[in-house]
C-alpha positions as CSV (number, residue, x, y, z in Angstrom):
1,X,11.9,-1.4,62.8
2,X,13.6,-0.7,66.0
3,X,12.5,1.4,68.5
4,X,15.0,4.3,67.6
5,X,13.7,3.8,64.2
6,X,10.4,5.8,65.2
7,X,11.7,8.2,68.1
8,X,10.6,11.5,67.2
9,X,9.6,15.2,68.3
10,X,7.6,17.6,66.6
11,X,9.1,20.5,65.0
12,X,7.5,23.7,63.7
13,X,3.7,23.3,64.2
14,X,1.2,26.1,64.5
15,X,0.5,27.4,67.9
16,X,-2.3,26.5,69.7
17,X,-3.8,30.5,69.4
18,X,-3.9,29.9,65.9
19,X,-6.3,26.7,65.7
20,X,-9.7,26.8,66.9
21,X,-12.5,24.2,67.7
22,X,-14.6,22.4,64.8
23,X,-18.1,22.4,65.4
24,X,-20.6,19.1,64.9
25,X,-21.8,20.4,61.8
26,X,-18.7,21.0,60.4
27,X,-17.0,18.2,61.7
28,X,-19.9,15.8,60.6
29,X,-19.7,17.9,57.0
30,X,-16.4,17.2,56.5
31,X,-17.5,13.4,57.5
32,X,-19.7,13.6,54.3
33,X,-17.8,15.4,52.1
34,X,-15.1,12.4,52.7
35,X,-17.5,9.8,53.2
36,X,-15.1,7.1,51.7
37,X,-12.3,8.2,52.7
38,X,-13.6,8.1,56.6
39,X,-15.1,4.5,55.6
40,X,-11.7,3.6,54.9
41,X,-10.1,5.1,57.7
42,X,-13.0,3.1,59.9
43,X,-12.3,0.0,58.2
44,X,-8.4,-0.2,58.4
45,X,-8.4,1.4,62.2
46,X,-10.7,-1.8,62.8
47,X,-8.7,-4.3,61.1
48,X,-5.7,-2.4,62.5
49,X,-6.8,-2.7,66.4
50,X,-7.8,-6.3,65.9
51,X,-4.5,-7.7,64.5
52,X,-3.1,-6.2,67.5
53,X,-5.2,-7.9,69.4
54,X,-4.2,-11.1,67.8
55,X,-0.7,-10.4,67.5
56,X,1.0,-8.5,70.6
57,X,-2.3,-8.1,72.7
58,X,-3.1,-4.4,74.0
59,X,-1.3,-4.9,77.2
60,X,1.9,-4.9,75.0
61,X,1.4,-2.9,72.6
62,X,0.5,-0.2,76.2
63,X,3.5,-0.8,77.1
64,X,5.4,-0.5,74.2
65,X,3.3,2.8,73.7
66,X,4.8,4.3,77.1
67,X,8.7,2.8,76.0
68,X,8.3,4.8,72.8
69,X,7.1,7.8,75.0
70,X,10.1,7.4,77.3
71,X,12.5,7.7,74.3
72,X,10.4,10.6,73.0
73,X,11.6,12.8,76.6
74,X,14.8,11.5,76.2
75,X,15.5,12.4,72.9
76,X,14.2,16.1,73.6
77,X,16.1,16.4,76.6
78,X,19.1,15.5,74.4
79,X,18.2,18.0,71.8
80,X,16.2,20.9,73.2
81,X,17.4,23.5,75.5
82,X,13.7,24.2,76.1
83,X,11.2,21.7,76.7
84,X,8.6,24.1,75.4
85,X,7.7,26.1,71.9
86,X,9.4,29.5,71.9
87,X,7.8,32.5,70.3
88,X,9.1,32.9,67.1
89,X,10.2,36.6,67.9
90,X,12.7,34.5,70.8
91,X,14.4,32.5,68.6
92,X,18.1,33.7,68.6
93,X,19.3,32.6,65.1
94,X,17.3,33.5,62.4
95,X,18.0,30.2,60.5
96,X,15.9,28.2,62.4
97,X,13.2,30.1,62.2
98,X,9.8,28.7,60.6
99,X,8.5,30.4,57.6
100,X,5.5,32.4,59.3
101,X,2.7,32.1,57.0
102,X,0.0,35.0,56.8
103,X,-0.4,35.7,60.7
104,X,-0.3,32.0,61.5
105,X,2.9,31.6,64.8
106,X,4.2,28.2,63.6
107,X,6.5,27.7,66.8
């Protein structure tokens, strides 16, 4: 895949006011309550990082990080008028407006 081929920006995601923190325990209960889905995850991110390492090296793959970051800012300075989240009571046409579940802002 090209470069292009993965240029993105997010689009509609909750605002940070309606997240909030996990705690140890719950973040370490969650752990167990997907205990092999997390060994898989800590498998393949392994096996992942180390054919990397044998393929592009990390000092590549750094840089190819920061390209694909580059393109990222160009690509929303193409498309955004704003380079933040508005409030979803500023958005002008009502089309583009996220659904708005319960009293989560998705922005």
């Amino acid at each position: 895949w090209s470069m292009d081929d993965v240029t993105y920006f997010v689009l509609n995601k909750r605002s940070k006011a309606s997240t909030q923190n996990l705690t140890q325990e719950t973040i370490s209960r969650i752990k167990e309550w997907n205990s092999l889905d997390w060994k898989l995850y800590l498998h393949f991110n392994k096996t992942f990082w180390q054919r990397i390492e044998d393929t592009i090296g990390l000092e590549r793959m750094k840089i190819q990080v920061q390209l694909l970051k580059s393109k990222i800012q160009k690509l929303m300075n193409t498309c955004l008028e704003e380079p933040d989240a508005v409030e979803p009571s500023d958005v002008k046409n009502t089309f583009f407006l996220p659904h708005q579940p319960n009293k989560v802002k998705v922005l």
